[in-house]
PDB file as gemmi writes it, atoms N, CA and C in Angstrom:
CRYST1    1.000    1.000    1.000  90.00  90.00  90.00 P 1                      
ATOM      1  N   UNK A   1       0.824  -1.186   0.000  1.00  0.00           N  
ATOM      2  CA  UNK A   1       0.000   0.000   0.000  1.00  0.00           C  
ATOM      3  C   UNK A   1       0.868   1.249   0.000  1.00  0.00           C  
ATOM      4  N   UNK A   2       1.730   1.023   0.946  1.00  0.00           N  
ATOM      5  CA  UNK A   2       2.600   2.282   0.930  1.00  0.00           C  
ATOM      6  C   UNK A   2       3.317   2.282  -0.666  1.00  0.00           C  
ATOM      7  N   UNK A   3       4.156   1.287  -1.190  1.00  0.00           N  
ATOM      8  CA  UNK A   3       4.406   2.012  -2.612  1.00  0.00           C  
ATOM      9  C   UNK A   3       2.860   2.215  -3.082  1.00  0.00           C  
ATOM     10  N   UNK A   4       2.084   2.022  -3.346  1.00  0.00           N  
ATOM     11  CA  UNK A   4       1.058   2.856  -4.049  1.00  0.00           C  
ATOM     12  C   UNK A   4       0.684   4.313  -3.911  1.00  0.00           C  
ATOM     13  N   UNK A   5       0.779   4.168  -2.634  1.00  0.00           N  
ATOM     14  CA  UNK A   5       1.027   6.108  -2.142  1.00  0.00           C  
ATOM     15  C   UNK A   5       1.868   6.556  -2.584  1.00  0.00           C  
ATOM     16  N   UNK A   6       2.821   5.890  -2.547  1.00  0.00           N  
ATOM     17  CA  UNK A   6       4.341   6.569  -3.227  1.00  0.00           C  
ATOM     18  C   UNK A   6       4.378   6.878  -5.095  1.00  0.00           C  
ATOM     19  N   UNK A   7       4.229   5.962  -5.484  1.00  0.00           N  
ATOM     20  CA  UNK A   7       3.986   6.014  -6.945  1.00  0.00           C  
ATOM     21  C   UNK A   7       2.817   7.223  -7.099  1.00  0.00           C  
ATOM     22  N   UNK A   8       1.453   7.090  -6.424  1.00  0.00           N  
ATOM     23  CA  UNK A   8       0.236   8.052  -6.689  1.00  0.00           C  
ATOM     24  C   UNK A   8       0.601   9.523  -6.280  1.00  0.00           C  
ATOM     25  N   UNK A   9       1.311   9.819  -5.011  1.00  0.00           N  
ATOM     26  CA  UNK A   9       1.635  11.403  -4.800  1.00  0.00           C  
ATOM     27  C   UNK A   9       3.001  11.503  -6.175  1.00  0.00           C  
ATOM     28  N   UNK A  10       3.736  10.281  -6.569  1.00  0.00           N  
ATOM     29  CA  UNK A  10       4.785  11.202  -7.202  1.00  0.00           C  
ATOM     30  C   UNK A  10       4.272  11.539  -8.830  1.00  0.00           C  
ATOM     31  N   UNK A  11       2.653  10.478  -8.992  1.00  0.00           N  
ATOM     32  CA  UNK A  11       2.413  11.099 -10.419  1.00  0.00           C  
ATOM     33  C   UNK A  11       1.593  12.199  -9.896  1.00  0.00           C  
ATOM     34  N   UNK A  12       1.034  12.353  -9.129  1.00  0.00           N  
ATOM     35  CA  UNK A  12       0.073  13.420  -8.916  1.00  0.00           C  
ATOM     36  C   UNK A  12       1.250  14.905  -8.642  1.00  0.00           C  
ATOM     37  N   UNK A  13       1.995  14.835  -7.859  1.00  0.00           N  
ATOM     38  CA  UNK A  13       3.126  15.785  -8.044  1.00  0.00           C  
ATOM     39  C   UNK A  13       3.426  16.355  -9.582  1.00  0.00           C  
ATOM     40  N   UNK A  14       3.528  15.543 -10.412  1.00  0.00           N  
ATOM     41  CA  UNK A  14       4.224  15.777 -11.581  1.00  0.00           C  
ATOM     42  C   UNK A  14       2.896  16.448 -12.365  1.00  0.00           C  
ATOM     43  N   UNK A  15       1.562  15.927 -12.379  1.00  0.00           N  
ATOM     44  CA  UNK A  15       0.879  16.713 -13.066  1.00  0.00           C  
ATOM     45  C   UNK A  15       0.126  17.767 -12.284  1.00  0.00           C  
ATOM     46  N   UNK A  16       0.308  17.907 -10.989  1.00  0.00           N  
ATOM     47  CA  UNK A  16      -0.048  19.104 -10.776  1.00  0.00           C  
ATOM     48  C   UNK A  16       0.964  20.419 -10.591  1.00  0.00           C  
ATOM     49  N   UNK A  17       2.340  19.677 -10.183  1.00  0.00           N  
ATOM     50  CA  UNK A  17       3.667  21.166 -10.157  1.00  0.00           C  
ATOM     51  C   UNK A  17       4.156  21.172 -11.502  1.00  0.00           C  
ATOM     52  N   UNK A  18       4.190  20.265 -12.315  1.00  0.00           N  
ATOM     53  CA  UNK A  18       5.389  19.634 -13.235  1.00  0.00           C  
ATOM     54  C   UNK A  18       4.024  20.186 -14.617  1.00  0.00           C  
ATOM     55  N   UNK A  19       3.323  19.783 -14.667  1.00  0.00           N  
ATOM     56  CA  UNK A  19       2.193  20.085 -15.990  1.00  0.00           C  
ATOM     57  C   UNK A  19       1.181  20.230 -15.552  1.00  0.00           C  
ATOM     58  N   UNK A  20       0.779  21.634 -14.814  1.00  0.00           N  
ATOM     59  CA  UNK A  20      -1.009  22.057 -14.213  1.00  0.00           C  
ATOM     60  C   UNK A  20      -1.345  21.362 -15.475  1.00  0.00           C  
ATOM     61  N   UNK A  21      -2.660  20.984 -15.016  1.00  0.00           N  
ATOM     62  CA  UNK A  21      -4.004  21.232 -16.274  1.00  0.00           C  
ATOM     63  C   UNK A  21      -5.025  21.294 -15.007  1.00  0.00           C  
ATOM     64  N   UNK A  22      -6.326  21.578 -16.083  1.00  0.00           N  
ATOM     65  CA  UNK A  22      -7.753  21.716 -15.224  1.00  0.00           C  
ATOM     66  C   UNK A  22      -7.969  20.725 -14.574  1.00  0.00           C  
ATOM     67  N   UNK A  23      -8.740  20.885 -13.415  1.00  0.00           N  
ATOM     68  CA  UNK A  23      -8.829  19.828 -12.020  1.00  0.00           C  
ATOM     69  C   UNK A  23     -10.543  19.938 -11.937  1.00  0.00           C  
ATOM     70  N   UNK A  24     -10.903  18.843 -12.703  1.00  0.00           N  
ATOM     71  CA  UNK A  24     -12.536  18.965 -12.514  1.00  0.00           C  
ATOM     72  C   UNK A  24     -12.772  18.823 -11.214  1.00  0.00           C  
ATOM     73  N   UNK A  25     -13.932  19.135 -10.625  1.00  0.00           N  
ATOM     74  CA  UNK A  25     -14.471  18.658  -9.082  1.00  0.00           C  
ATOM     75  C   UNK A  25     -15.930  18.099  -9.314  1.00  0.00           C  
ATOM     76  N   UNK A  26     -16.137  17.530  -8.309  1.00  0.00           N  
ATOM     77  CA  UNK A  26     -17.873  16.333  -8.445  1.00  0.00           C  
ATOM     78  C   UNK A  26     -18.333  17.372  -9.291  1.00  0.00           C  
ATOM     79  N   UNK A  27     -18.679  18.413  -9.431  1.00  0.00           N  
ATOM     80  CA  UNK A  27     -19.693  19.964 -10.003  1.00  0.00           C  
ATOM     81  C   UNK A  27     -19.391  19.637 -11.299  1.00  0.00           C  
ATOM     82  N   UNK A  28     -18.673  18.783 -12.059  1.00  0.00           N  
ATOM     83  CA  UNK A  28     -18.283  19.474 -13.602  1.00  0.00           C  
ATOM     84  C   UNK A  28     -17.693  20.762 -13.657  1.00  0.00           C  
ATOM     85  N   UNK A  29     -16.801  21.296 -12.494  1.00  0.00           N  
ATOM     86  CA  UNK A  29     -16.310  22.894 -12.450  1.00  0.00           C  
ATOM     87  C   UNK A  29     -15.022  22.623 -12.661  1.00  0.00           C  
ATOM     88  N   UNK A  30     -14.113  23.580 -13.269  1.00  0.00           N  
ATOM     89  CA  UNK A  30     -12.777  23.169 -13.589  1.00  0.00           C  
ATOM     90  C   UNK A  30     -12.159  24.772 -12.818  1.00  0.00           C  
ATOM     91  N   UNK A  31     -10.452  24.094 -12.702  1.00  0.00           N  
ATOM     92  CA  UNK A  31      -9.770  25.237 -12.135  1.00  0.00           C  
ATOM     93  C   UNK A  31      -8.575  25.404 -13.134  1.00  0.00           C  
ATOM     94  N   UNK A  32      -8.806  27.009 -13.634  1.00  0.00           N  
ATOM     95  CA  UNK A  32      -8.021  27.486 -14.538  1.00  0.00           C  
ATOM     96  C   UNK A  32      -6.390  27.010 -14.298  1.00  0.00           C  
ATOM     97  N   UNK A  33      -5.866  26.665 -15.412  1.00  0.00           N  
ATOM     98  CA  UNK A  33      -4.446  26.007 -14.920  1.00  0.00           C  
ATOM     99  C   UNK A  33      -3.370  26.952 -14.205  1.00  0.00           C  
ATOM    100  N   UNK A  34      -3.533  28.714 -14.620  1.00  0.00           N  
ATOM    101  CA  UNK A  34      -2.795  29.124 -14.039  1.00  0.00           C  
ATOM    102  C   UNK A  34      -3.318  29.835 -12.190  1.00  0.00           C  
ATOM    103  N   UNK A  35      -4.256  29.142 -11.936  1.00  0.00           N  
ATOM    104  CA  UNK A  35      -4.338  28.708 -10.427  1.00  0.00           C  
ATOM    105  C   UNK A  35      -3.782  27.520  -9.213  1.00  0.00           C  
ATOM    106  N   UNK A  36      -3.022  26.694  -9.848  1.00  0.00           N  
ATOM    107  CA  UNK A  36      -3.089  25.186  -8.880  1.00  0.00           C  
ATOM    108  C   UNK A  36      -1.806  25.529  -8.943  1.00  0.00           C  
ATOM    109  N   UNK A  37      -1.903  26.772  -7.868  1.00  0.00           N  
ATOM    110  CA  UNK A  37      -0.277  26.405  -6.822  1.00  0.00           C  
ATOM    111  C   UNK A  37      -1.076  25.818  -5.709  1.00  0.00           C  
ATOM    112  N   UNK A  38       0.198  24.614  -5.043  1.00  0.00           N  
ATOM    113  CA  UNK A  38      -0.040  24.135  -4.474  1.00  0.00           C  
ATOM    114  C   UNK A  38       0.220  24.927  -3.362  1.00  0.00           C  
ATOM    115  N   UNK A  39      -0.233  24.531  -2.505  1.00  0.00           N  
ATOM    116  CA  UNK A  39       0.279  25.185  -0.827  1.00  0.00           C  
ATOM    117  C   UNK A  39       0.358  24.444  -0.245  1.00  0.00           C  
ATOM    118  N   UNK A  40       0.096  22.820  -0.004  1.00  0.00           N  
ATOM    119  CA  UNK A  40       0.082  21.653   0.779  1.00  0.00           C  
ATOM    120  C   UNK A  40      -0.030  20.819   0.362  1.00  0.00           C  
ATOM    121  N   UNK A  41       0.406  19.257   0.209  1.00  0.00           N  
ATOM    122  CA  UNK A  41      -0.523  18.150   0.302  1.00  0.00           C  
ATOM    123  C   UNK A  41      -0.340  17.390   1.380  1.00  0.00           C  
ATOM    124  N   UNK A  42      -1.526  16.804   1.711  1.00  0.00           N  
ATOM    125  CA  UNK A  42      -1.579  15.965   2.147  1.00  0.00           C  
ATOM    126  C   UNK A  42      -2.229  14.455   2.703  1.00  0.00           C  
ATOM    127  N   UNK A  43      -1.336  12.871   2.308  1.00  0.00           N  
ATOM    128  CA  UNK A  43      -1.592  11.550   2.102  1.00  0.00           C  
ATOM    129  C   UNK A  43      -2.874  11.067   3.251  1.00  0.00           C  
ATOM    130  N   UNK A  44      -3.799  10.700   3.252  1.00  0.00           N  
ATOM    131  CA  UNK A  44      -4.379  10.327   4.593  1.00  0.00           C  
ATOM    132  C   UNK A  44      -5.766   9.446   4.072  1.00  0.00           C  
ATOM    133  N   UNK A  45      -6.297   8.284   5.080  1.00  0.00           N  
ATOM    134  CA  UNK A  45      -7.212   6.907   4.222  1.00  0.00           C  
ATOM    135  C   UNK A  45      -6.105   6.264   3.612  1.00  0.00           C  
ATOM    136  N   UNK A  46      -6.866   5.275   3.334  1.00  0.00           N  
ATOM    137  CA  UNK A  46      -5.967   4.209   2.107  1.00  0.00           C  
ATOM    138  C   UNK A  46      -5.742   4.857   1.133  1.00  0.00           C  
ATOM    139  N   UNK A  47      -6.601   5.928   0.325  1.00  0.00           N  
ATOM    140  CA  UNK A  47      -5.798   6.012  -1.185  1.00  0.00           C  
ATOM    141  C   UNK A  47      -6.290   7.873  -1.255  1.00  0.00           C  
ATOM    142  N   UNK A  48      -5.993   8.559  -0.525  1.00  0.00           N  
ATOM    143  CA  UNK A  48      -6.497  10.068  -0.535  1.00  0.00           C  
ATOM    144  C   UNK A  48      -5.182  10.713  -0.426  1.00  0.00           C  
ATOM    145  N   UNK A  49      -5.039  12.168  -1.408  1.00  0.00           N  
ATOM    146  CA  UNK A  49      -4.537  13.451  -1.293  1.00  0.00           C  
ATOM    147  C   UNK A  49      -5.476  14.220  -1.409  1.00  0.00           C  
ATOM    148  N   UNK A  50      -4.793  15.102   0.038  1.00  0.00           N  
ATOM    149  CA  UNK A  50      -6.045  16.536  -0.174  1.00  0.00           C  
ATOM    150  C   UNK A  50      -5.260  17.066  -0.170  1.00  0.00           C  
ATOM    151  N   UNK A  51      -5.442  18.104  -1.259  1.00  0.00           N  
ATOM    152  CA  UNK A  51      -4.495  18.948  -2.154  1.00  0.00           C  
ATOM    153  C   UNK A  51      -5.161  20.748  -1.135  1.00  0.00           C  
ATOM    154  N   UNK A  52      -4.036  21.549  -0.890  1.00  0.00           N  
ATOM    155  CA  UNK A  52      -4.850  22.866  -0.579  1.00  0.00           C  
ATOM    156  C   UNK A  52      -4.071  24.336  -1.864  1.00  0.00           C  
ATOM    157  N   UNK A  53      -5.336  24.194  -2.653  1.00  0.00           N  
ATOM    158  CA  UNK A  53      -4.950  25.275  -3.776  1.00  0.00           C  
ATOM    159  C   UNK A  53      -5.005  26.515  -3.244  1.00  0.00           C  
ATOM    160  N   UNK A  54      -5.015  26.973  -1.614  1.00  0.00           N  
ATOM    161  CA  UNK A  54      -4.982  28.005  -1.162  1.00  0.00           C  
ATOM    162  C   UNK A  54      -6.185  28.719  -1.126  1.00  0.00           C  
ATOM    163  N   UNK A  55      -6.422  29.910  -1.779  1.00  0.00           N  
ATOM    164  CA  UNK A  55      -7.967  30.940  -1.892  1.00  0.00           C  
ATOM    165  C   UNK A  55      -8.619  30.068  -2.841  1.00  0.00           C  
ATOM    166  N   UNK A  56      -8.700  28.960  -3.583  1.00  0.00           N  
ATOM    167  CA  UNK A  56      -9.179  28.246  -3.973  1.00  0.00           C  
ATOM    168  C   UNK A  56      -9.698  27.072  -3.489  1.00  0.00           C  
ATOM    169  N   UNK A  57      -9.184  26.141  -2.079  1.00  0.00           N  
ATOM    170  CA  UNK A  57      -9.755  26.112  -1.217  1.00  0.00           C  
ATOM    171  C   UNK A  57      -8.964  24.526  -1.578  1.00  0.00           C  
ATOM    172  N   UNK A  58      -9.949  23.285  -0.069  1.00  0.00           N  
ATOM    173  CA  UNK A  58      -8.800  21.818  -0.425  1.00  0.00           C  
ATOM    174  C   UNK A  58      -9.941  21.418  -1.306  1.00  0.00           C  
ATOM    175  N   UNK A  59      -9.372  20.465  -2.101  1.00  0.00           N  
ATOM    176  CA  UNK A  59      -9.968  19.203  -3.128  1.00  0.00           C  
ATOM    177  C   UNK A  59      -9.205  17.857  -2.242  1.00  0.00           C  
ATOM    178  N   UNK A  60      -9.683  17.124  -2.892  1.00  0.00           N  
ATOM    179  CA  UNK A  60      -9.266  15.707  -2.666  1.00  0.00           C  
ATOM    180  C   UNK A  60      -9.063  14.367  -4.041  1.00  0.00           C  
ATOM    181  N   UNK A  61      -8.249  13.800  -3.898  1.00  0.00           N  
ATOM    182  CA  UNK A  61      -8.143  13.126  -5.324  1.00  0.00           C  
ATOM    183  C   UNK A  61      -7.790  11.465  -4.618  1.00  0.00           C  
ATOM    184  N   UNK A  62      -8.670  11.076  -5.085  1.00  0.00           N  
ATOM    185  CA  UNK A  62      -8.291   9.333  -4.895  1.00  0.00           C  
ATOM    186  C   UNK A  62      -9.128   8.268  -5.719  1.00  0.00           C  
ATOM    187  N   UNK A  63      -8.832   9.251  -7.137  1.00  0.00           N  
ATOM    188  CA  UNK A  63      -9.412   8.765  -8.682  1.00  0.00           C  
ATOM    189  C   UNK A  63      -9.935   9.392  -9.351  1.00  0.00           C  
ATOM    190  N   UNK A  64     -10.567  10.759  -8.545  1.00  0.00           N  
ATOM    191  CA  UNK A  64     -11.445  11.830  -9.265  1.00  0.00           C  
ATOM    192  C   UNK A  64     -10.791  12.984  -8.374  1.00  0.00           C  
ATOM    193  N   UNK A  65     -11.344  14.073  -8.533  1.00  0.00           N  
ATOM    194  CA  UNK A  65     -11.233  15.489  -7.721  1.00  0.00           C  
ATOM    195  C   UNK A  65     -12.517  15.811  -7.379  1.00  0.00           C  
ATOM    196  N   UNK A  66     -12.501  16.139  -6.147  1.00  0.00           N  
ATOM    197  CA  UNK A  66     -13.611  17.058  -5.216  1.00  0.00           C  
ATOM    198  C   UNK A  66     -13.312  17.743  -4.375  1.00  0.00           C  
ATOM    199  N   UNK A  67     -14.299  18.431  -4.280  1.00  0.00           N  
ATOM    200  CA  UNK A  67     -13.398  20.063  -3.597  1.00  0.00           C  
ATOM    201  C   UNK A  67     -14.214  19.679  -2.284  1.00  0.00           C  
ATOM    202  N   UNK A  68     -13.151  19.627  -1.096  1.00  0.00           N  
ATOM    203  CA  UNK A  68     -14.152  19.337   0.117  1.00  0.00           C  
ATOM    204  C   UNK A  68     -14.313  20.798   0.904  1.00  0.00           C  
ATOM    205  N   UNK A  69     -13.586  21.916   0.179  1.00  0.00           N  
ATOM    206  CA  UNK A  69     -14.005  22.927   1.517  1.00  0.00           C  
ATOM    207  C   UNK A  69     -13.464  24.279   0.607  1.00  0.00           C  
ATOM    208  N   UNK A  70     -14.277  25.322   0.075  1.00  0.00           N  
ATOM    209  CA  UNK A  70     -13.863  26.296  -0.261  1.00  0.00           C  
ATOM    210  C   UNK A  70     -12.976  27.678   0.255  1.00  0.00           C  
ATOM    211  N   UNK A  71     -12.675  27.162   2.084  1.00  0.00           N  
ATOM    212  CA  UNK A  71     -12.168  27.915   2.844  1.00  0.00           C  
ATOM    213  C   UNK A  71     -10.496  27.307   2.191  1.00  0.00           C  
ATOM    214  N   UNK A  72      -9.385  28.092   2.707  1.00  0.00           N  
ATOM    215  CA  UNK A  72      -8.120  28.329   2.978  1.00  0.00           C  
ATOM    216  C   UNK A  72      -7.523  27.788   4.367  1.00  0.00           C  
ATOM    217  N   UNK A  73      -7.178  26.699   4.305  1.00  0.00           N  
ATOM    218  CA  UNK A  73      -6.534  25.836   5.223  1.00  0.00           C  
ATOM    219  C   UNK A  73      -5.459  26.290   5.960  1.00  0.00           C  
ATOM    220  N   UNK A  74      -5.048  26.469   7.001  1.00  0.00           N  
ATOM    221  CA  UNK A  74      -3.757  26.838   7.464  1.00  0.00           C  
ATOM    222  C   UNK A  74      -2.806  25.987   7.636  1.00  0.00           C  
ATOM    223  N   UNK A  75      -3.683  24.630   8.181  1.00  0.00           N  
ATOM    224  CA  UNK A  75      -2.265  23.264   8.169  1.00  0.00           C  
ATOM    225  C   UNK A  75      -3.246  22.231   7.959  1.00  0.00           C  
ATOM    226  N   UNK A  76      -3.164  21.009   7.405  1.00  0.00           N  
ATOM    227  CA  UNK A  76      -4.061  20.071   7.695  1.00  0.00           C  
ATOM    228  C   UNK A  76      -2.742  18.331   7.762  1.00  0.00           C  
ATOM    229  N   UNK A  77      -3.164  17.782   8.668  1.00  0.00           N  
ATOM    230  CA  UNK A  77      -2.697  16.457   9.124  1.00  0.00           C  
ATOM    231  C   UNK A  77      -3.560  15.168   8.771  1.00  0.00           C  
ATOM    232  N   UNK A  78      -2.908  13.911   8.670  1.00  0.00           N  
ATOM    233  CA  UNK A  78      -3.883  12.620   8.376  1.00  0.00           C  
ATOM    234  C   UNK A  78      -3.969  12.573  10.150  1.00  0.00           C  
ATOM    235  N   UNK A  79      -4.909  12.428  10.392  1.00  0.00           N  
ATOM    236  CA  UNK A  79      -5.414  11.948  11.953  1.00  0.00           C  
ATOM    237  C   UNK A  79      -6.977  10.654  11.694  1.00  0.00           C  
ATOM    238  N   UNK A  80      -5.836   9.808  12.310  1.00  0.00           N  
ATOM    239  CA  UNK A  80      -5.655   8.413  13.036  1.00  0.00           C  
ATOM    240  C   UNK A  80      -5.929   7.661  11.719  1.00  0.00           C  
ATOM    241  N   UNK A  81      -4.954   7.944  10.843  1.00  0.00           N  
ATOM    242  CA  UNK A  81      -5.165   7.238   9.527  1.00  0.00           C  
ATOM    243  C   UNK A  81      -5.687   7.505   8.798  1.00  0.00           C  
ATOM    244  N   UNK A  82      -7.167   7.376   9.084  1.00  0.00           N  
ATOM    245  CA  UNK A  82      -8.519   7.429   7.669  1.00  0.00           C  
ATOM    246  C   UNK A  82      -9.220   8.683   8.326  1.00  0.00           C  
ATOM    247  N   UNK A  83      -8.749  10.166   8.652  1.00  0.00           N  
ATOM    248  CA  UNK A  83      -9.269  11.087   8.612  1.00  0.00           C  
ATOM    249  C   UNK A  83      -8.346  12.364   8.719  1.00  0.00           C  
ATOM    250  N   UNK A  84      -8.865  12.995   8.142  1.00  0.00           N  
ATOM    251  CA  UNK A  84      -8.365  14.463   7.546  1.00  0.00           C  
ATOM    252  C   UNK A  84      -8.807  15.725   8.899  1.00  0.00           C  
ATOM    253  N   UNK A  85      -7.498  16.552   9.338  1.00  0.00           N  
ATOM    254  CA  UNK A  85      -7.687  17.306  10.295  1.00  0.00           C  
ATOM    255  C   UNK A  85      -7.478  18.198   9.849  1.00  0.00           C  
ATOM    256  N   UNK A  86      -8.156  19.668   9.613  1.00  0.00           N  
ATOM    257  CA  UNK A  86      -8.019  20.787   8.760  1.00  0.00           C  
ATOM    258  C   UNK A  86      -8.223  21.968   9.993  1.00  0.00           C  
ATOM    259  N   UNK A  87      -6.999  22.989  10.182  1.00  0.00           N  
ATOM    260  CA  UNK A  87      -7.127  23.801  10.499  1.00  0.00           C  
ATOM    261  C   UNK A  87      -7.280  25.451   9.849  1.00  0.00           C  
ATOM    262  N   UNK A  88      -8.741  25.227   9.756  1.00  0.00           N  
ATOM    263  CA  UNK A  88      -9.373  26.384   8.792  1.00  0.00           C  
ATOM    264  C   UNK A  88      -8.768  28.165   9.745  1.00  0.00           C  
ATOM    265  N   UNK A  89      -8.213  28.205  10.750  1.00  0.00           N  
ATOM    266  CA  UNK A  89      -7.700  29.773  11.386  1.00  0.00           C  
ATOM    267  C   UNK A  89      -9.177  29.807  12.508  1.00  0.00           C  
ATOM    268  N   UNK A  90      -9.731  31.334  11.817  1.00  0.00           N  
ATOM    269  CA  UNK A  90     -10.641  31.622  12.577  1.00  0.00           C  
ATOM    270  C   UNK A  90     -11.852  31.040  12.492  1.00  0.00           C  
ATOM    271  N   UNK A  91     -12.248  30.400  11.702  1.00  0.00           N  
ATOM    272  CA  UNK A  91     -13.300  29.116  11.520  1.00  0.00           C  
ATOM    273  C   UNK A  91     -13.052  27.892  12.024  1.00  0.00           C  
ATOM    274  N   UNK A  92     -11.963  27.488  12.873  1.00  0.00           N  
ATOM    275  CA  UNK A  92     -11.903  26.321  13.732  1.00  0.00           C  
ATOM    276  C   UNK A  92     -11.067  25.509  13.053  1.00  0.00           C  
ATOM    277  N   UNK A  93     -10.847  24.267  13.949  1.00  0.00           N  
ATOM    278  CA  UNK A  93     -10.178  22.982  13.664  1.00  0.00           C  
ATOM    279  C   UNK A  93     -11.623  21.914  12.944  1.00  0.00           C  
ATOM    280  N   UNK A  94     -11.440  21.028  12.032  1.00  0.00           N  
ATOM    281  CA  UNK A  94     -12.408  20.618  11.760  1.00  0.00           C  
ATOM    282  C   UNK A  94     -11.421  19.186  11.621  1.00  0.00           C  
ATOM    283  N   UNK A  95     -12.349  18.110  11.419  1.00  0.00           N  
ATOM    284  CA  UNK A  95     -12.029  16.504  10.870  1.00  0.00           C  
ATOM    285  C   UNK A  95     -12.916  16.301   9.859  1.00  0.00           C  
ATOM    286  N   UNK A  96     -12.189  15.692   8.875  1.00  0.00           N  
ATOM    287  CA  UNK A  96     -13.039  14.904   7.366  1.00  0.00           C  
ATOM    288  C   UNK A  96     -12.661  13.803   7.613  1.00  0.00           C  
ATOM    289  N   UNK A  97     -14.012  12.585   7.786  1.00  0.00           N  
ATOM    290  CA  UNK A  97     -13.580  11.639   7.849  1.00  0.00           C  
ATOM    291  C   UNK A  97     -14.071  10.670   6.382  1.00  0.00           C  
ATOM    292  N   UNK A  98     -13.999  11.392   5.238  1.00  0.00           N  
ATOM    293  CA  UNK A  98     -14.382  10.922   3.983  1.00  0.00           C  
ATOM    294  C   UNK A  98     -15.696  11.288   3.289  1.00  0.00           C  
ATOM    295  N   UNK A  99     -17.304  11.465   4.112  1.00  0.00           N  
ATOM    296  CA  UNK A  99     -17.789  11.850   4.090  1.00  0.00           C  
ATOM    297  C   UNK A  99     -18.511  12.989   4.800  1.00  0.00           C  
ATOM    298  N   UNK A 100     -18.074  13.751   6.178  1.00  0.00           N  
ATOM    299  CA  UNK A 100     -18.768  14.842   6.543  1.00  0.00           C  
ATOM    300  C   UNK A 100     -17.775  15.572   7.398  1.00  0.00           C  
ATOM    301  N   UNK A 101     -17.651  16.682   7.385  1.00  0.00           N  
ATOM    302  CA  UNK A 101     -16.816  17.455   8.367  1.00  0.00           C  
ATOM    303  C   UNK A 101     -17.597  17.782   9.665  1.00  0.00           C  
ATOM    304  N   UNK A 102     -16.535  17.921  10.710  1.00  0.00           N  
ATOM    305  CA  UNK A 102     -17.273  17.862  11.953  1.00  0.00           C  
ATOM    306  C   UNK A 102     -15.904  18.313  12.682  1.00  0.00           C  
ATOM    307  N   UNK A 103     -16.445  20.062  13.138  1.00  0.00           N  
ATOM    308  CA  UNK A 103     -15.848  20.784  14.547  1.00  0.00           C  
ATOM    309  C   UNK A 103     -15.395  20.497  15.434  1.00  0.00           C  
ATOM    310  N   UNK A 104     -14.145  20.712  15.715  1.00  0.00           N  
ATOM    311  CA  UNK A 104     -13.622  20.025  17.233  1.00  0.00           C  
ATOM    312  C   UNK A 104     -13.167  20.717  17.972  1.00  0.00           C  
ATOM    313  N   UNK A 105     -12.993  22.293  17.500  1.00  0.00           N  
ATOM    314  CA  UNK A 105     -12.230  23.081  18.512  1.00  0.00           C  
ATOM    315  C   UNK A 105     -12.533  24.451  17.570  1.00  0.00           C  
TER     316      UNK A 105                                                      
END                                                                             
């Protein structure tokens, strides 16, 4: 599993620093290529990167792209494996645990 993470962040690296293109999300919405600087990623679940495009907000990719949060992340961590810890600033600490976000601080 771990080389699969390894192989998946280093192609996903390459086409998102190495050759942007448009990043559909569930919406059919695309993000202009000269937007996807990255500001973070990060590995967390069996097969997830949540990517943070900054004022564009995180997506997530683990076969498709979806944008899980239109806010600007300040740090986000894999917590306890299969969930995503996003520290949104003055909007709180939140957890994604694949399907719903939920406040913790």
């Amino acid at each position: 599993m771990k080389a699969t993470m390894v192989i998946t962040v280093t192609v996903v690296f390459f086409f998102l620093i190495i050759m942007p293109l448009p990043v559909p999300n569930a919406y059919s919405q695309s993000l202009p290529a000269e937007i996807l600087k990255v500001d973070h990623l990060q590995a967390w679940g069996a097969e997830n990167i949540a990517v943070d495009f900054g004022a564009k907000g995180v997506w997530n990719y683990n076969g498709a792209w979806i944008q899980l949060s239109r806010l600007n992340p300040l740090k986000m961590e894999s917590w306890g494996g299969n969930k995503l810890a996003v520290d949104f600033g003055s909007y709180g600490l939140w957890i994604y645990d694949g399907h719903a976000w939920e406040k913790i601080a």
